[in-house]
N, C-alpha and C positions, 0 to 999 in steps of 0.2 A: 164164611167168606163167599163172596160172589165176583164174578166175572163176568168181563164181555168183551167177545172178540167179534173185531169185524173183520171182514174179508171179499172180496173183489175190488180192491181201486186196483189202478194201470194204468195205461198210458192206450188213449185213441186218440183219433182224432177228429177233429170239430164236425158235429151232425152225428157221430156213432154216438153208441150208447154202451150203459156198463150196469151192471146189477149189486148193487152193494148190500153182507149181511150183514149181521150182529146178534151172536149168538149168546145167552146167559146161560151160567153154569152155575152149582155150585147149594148153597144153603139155602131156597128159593121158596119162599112159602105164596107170593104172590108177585103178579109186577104190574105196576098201575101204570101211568104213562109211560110213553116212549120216547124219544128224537133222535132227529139230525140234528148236528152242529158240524161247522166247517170254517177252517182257518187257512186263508190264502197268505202267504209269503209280506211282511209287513204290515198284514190287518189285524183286529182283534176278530174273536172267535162270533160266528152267527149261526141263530138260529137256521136252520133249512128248514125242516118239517117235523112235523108232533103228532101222534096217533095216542088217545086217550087208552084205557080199557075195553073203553065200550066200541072203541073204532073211529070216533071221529076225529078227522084228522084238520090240518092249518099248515099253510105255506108262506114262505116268502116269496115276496112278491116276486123275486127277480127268477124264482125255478117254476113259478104257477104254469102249469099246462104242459109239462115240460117232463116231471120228478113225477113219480108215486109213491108214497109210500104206504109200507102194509106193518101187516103181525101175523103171525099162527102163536096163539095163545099156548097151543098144545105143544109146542115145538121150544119156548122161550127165546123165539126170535122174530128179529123185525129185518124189514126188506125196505131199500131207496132203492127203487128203480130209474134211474136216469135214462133221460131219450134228447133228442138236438142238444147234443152236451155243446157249448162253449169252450171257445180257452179262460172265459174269466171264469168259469167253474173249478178249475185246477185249485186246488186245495187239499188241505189236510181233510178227512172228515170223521169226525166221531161221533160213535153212538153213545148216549145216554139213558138211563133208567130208573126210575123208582122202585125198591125190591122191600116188600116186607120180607122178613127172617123170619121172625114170633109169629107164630100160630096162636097164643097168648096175648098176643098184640100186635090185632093185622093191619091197626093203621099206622103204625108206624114203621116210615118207610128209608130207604137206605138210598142216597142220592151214588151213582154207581157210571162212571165212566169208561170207556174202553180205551184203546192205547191210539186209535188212531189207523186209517189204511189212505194211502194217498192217490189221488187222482188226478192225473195228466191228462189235459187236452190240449190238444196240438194246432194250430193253424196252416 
């Protein structure tokens, strides 16, 4: 089994910033990609941001220059760095991952959600 817990949404407001993790645990033999996804109040769920293995990352357009995201490999966690946060950034947001288990079978990988940490931005 694997997991992933995020942690840091809350409530600022408009221009602050907030540091979002996502931690994996668990039966972990490798993890290939990363992302954000994020679900605002009557929308369907979007992409935010993606960090490969190797580190290359892709944004949406609407967080470009704005969001960083990262990994520490060694740590099984990735980082969204928000800065001029918006209120239309208020959403749910989740991490996602790709986890091989099998050391027998490393490419086969475990599409691995987390539960979600919410972020409020205020006007």
């Amino acid at each position: 089994q694997v997991q992933l817990v995020e942690s840091g949404g809350g409530l600022v407001q408009a221009g602050g910033s907030l540091r979002l993790s996502c931690a994996a645990s668990g039966s972990i033999f490798s993890i290939n990609a990363m992302g954000w996804y994020r679900q605002a109040p009557g929308k369907e769920r979007e992409l935010v941001a993606h960090i490969t293995s190797g580190g290359s990352t892709n944004y949406a357009d609407s967080v470009k220059g704005r969001f960083t995201i990262s990994r520490d490999n060694a740590k099984n966690t990735m980082y969204l760095q928000m800065n001029s946060l918006k209120p239309e950034d208020t959403a749910v947001y989740y991490c996602t991952s790709l986890v091989a288990t099998n050391p027998r079978d490393p490419t086969q990988y475990l599409e691995v959600w987390g539960q979600g940490t919410l972020v409020t931005v205020s006007s």
